[in-house]
Wavefront OBJ file of the C-alpha trace (Angstrom):
o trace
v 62.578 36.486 158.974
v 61.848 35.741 155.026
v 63.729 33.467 153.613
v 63.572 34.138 149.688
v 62.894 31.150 147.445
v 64.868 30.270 144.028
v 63.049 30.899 140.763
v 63.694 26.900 140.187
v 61.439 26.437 143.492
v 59.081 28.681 142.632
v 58.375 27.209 139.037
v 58.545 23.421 140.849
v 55.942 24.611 142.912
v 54.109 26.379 140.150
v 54.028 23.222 138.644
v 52.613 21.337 141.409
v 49.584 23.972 141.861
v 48.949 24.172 138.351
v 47.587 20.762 137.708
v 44.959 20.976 140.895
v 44.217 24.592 139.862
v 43.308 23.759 136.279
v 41.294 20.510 138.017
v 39.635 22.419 140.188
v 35.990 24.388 140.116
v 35.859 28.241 140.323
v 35.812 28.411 143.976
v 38.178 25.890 145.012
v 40.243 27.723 142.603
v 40.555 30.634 144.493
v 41.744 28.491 147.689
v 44.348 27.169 145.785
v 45.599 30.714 144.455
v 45.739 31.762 147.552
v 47.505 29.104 149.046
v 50.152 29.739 145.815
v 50.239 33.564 146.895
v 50.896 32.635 150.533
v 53.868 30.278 149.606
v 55.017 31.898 146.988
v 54.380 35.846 147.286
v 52.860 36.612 144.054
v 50.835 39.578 143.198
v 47.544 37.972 142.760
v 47.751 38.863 138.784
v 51.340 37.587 138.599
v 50.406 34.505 140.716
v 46.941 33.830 138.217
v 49.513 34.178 134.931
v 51.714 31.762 136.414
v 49.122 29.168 136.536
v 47.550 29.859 133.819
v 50.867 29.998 131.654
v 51.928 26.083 132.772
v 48.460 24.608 131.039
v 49.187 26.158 127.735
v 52.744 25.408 126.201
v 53.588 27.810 123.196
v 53.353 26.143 120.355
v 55.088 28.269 117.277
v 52.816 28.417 113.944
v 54.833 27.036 110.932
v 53.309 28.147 107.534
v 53.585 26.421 104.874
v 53.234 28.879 101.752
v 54.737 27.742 98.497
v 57.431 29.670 96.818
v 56.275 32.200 94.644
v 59.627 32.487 92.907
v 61.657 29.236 91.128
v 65.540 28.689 91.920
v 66.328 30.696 89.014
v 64.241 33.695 89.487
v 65.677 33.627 93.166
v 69.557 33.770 91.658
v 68.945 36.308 89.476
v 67.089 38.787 92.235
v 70.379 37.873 94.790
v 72.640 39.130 91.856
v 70.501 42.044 91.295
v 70.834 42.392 94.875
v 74.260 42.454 95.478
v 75.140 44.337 92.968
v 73.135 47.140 94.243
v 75.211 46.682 97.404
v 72.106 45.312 98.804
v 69.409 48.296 98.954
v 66.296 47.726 100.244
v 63.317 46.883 98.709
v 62.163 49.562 97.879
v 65.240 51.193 96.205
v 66.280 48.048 94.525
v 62.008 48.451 92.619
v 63.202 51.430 91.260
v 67.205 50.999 90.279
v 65.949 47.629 88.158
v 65.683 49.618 84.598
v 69.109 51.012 85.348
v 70.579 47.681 86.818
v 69.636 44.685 84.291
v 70.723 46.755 81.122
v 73.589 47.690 82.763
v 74.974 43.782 83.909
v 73.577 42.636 80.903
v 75.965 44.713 78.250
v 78.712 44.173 81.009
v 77.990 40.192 81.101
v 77.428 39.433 84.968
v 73.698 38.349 83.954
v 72.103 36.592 81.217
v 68.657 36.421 81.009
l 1 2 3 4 5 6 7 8 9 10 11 12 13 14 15 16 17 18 19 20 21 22 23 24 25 26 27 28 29 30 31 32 33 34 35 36 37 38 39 40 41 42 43 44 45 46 47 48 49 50 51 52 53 54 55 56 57 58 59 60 61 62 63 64 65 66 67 68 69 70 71 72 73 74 75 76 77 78 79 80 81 82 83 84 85 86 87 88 89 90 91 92 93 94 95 96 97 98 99 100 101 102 103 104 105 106 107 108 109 110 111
């Protein structure tokens, strides 16, 4: 009878392969996968993506891009924005000419 094992096991034993798999040469490597297929039950695939996954932490790219726009340019676009009930893009290009005339004879923007 199978007993199944926790995903918590798995990963602790996962963890415990991957450092003598990533040590090892190609053909010991191959031992140990299937020694982590045996224990574990893997696909071969899933069991090679597991190992492979532990070495390699995700690291999230940052960019660092300055603002094209100042504080004041910003404001003035969120105005235009909300007062266009928030259109897209797009939409918001071409209802501009219409817009800033418009909330600048009423007084909601100076520019």
């Amino acid at each position: 009878m199978k007993t199944k094992m926790t995903h918590a096991m798995r990963m602790e034993l996962a963890n415990a392969f991957g450092d003598r798999y990533w040590a090892a040469a190609n053909k010991d490597k191959r031992r140990i996968l299937e020694e982590f297929i045996a224990a574990t039950g893997y696909h071969e695939k899933s069991a090679i993506r597991v190992l492979n996954s532990l070495s390699q932490p995700k690291r999230w790219q940052t960019r660092q891009r300055p603002s094209i726009y100042d504080e004041a340019a910003r404001g003035v676009s969120i105005v235009l924005w909300e007062a266009s009930d928030r259109v897209c893009r797009k939409r918001l290009k071409v209802l501009l000419p219409i817009l800033l005339p418009a909330l600048e004879r009423n007084r909601h923007l100076k520019l």
